[in-house]
C-alpha positions in Angstrom: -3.3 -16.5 144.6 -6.2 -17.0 142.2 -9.3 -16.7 144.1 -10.6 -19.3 147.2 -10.7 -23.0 146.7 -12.1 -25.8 149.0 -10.5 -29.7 148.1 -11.5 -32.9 150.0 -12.6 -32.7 153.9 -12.8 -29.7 155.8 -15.3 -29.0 158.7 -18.2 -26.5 158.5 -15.8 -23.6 160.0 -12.2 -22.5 161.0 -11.3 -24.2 164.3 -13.5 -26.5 165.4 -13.0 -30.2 166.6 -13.0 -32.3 163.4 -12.7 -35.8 163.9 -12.4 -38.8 161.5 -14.9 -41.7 161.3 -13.5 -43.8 164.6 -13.3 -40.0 166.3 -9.7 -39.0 166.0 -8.9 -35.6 166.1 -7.9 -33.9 162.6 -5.1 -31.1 163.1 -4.8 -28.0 161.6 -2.2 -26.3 159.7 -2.5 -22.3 159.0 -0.5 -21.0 156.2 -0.7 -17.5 156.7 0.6 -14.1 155.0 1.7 -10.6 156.3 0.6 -12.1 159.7 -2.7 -13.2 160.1 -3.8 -9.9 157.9 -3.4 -11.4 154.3 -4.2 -15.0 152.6 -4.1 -17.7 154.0 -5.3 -21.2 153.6 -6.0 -23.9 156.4 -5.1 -27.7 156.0 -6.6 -30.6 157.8 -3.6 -33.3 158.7 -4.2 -36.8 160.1 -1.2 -36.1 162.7 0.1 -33.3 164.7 2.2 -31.6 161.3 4.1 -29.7 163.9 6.0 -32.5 165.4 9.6 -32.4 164.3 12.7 -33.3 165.4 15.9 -30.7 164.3 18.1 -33.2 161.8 21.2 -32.0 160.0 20.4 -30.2 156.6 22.0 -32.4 153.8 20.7 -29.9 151.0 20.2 -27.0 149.8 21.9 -24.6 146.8 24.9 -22.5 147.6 24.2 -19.3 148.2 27.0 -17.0 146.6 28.8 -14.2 148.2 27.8 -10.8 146.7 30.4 -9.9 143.9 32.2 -6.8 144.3 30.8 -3.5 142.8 31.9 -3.1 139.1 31.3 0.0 136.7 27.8 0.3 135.4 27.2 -0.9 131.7 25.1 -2.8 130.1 25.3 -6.8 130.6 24.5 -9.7 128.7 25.3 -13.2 131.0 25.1 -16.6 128.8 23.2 -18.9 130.7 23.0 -21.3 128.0 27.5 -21.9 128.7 26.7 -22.1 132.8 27.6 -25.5 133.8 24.8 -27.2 134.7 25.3 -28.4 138.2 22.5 -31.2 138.1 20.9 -32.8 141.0 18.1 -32.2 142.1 16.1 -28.6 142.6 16.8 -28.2 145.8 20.7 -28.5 145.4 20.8 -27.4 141.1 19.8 -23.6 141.9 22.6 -21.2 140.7 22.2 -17.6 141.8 22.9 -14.9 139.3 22.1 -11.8 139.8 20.2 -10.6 143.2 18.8 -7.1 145.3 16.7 -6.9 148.5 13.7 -7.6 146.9 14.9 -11.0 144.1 17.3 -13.5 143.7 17.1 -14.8 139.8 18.9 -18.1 139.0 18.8 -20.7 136.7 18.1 -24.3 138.0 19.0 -27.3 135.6 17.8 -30.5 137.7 18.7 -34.0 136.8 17.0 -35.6 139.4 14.1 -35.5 142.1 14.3 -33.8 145.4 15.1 -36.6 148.2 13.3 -34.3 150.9 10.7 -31.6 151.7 12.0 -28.2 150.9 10.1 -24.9 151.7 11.3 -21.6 151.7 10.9 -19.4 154.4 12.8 -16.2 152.7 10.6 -15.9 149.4 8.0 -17.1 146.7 9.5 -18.8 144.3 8.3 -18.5 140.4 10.2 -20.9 138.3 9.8 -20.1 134.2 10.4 -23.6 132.5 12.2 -22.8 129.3 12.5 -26.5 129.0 11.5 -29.9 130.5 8.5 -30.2 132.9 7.4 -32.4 136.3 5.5 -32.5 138.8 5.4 -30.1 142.2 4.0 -32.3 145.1 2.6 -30.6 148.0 0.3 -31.6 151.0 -2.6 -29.7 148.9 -1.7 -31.6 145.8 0.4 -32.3 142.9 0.6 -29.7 140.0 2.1 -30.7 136.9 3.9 -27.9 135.1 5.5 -27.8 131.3 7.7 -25.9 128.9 6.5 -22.2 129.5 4.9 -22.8 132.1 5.3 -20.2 135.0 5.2 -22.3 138.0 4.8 -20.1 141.8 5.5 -21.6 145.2 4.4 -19.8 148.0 6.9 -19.0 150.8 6.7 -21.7 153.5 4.7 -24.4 151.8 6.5 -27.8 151.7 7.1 -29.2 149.0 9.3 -31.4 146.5 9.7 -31.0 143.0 10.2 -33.8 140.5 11.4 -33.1 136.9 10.6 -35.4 133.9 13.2 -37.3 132.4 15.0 -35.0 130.1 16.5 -31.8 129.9 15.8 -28.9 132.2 16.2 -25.1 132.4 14.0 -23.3 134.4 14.7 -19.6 135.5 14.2 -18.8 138.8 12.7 -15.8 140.4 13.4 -16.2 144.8 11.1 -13.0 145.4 12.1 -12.1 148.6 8.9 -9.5 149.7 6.3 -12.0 147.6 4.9 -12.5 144.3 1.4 -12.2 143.6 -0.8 -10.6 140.6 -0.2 -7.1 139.7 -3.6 -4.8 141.4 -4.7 -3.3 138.3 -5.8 -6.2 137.2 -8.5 -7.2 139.8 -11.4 -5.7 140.3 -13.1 -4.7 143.4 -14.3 -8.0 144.0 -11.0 -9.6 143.7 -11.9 -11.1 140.5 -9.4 -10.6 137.5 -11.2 -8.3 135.3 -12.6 -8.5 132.1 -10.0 -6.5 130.1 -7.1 -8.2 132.2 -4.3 -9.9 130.0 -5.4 -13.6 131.7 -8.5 -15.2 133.5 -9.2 -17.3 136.0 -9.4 -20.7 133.6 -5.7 -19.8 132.7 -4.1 -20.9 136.0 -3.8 -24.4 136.9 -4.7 -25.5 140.5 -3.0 -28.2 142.4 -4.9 -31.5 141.8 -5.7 -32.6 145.7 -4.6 -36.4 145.9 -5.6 -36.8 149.8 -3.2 -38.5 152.7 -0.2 -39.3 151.0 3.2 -41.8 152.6 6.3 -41.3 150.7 8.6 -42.7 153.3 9.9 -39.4 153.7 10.4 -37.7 156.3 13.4 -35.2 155.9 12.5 -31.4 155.1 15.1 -29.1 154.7 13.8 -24.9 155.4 15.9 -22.0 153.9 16.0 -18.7 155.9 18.0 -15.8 156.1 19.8 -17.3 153.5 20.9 -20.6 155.0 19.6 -24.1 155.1 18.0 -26.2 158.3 16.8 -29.6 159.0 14.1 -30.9 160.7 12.8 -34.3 160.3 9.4 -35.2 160.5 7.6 -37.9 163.0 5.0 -38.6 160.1 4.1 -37.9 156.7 3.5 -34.3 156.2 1.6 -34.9 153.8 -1.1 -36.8 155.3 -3.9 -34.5 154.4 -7.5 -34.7 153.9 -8.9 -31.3 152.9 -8.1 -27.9 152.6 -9.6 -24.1 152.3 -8.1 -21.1 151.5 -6.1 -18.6 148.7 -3.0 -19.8 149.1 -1.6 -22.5 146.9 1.0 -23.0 144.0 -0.3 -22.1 140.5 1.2 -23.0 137.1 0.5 -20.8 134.0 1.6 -21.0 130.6 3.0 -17.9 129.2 1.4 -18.6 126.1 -1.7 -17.8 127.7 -1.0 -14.6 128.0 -3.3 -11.9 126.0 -0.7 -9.5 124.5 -1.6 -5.9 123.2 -1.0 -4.1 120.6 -1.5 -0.1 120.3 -1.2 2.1 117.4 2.2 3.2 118.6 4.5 1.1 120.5 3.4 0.3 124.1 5.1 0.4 127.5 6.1 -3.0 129.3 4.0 -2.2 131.9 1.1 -3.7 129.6 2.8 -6.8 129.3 3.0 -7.1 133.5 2.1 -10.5 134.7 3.3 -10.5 138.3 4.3 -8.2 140.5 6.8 -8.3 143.2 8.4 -6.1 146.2 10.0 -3.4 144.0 9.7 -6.2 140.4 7.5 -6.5 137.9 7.4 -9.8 135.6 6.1 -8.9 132.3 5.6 -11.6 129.9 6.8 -10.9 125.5 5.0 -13.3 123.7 4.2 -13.6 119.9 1.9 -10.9 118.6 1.3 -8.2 116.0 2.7 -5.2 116.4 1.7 -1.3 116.6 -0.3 -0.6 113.2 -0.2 2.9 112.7 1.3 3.2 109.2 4.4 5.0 109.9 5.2 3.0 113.5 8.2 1.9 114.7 7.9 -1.6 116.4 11.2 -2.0 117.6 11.6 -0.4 121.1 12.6 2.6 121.1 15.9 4.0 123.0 15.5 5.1 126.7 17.0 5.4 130.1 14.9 4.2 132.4 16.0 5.9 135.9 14.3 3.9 138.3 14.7 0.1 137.5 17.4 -2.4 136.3 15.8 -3.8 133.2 16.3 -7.8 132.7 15.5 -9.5 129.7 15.8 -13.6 129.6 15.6 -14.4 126.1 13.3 -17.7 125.5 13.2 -18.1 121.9 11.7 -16.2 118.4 13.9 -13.1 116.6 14.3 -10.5 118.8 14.3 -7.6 116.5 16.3 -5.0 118.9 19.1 -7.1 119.6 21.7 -9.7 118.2 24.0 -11.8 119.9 21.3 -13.3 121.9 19.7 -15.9 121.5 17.7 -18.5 124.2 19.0 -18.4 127.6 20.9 -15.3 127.2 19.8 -12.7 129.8 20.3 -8.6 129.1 21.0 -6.3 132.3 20.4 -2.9 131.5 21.1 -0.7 134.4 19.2 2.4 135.6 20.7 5.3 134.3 21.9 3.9 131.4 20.4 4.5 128.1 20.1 1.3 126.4 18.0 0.5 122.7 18.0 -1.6 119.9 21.2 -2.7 118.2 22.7 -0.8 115.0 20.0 -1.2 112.4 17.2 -2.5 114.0 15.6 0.4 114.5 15.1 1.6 111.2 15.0 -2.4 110.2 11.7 -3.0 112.3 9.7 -0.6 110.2 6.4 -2.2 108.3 7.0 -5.3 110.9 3.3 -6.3 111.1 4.3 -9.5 113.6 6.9 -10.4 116.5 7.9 -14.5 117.1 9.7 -13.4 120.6 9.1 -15.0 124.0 10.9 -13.7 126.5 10.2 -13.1 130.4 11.3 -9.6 131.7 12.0 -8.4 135.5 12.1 -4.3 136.2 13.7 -4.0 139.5 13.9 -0.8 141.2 16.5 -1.6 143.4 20.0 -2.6 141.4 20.9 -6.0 140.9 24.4 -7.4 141.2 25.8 -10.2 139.8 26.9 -13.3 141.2 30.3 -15.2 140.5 28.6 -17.9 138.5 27.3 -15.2 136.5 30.6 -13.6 135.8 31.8 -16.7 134.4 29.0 -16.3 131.6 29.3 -12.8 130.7 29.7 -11.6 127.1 32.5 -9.0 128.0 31.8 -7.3 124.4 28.1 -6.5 124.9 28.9 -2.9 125.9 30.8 -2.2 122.7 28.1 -4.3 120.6 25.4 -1.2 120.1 28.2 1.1 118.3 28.0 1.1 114.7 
């Protein structure tokens, strides 16, 4: 994700014999992408990780049926009144709205996944809007926070364990991957020098070496259903590692916003980008400075992507009626802007408080059922006046 890391044991080269102290043979796990053409990262297990039996899958979220296709209009969905299923991660994922390329959902866990989950369909990047825990993977544990992004690779096992508390985490299934958005890398692969981050931003997976939690259940979701398999031995007996990919956490408040004379695109706030998404990341700043500047963004249709705004926290100068947890769908090919008055209100605005965590999609996204049951049905009507 970040750049290539090396934790605990690992031989001298790819796929050769390495043996313990008494001889034993470690094995090797290859966690590849786009084949064996992309990333990929090599663990060293104790046991043969491969040796599973197939078991009944006793978890897993419920995957919605697509709604049915509704006019186009601008939508605002209050996730703050969705009934918060609880449970843990693995089961407490609610689908809301979804295209070929994302699935975005809000998980509110009460309790610690019982098994290994890994996803074979997507990356998953969780934003914590609030609580925290630990992810615990065979290359470590990660702990993660309020506004914290937290990214899973596809395929990685792993269980997720949330602090005692309350919990809302949106969640991003990115269904073609999730990675860093190309312009900011340079030709090296390093993030460059005028990139909105750095490498010290993201936090690494803390390697904790051969690891028995008694469990042995794993539950694998792909092509949108769930499947068991239960393992002989720990999977996450392992001793070392090497590679690029791993689970990263950052904190959105780590993100270097700019500010231009005029009002900037989002693309300058992109953070990650997805199969046909980018995640662009609004946190508190000053605002454009040129004397007679309007801060406030300004009307527009944009006619390739659905625009989704999930409202964290601060005053949101464009709109009202939102507030944290509410998510805005704006439609391509609908001209959307700022509410009556804020406009012309947000002139001389030298600052903006707002955090909020923003998808453009090029393909549409439909809503769910559960999401249905949140919508603000007056939201359309709201920007007359």
């Amino acid at each position: 994700m970040i750049e290539r890391v090396v934790r605990g044991e690992v031989p001298p080269k790819h796929h050769l014999a390495f043996r313990d102290a008494e001889g034993r043979l470690r094995h090797e796990e290859c966690l590849t992408r786009a084949g064996f053409d992309g990333p990929y990262t090599i663990a060293y297990h104790v046991h043969r990780p491969h040796a599973q039996h197939l078991a009944p899958a006793r978890h897993g979220w419920k995957v919605p049926p697509p709604a049915p296709p509704r006019p186009i209009a601008k939508r605002h969905y209050r996730t703050q009144d969705l009934p918060a299923p609880g449970g843990a991660p693995v089961d407490a994922r609610v689908p809301l709205l979804h295209n070929a390329d994302v699935v975005v959902g809000l998980v509110a866990p009460a309790a610690e996944d019982p098994v290994y989950f890994s996803n074979g369909d997507g990356d998953d990047l969780y934003f914590v809007q609030e609580g925290g825990g630990l992810l615990r993977t065979p290359l470590g544990d990660l702990r993660f926070g309020q506004d914290d992004y937290l990214y899973v690779p596809r395929g990685l096992l792993h269980r997720l364990l949330p602090d005692p508390g309350p919990q809302r985490w949106l969640s991003l299934e990115c269904l073609g991957g999730v990675g860093l958005p190309r312009q900011w890398r340079n030709e090296a692969g390093q993030l460059r020098m005028d990139a909105p981050y750095c490498e010290r931003d993201f936090r690494l997976p803390e390697f904790q070496g051969p690891m028995d939690e008694g469990i042995r259940e794993q539950v694998v979701k792909r092509n949108g259903a769930f499947h068991g398999l239960r393992h002989e031995t720990s999977p996450l007996d392992v001793v070392g590692w090497d590679g690029a990919v791993y689970p990263v956490a950052f904190p959105i408040l780590k993100f270097q916003a700019r500010a231009g004379l005029v009002h900037l695109p989002p693309t300058w706030h992109g953070t990650f980008a997805a199969r046909g998404a980018l995640v662009c990341s609004f946190v508190p700043r000053v605002v454009d400075f040129h004397p007679e500047a309007i801060p406030c963004p300004y009307p527009h249709a944009s006619v390739d992507v659905d625009e989704l705004l999930f409202y964290v926290r601060g005053e949101f100068t464009s709109r009202r009626g939102v507030g944290p947890g509410s998510i805005s769908h704006h439609p391509a090919g609908v001209m959307h802007g700022p509410h009556p008055g804020a406009y012309e209100g947000s002139i001389g605005a030298r600052t903006t408080n707002e955090l909020a965590v923003m998808l453009d999609c090029y393909q549409p996204l439909a809503a769910t059922p559960a999401a249905l049951g949140v919508e603000d049905e007056g939201y359309q009507e709201s920007f007359i006046g």
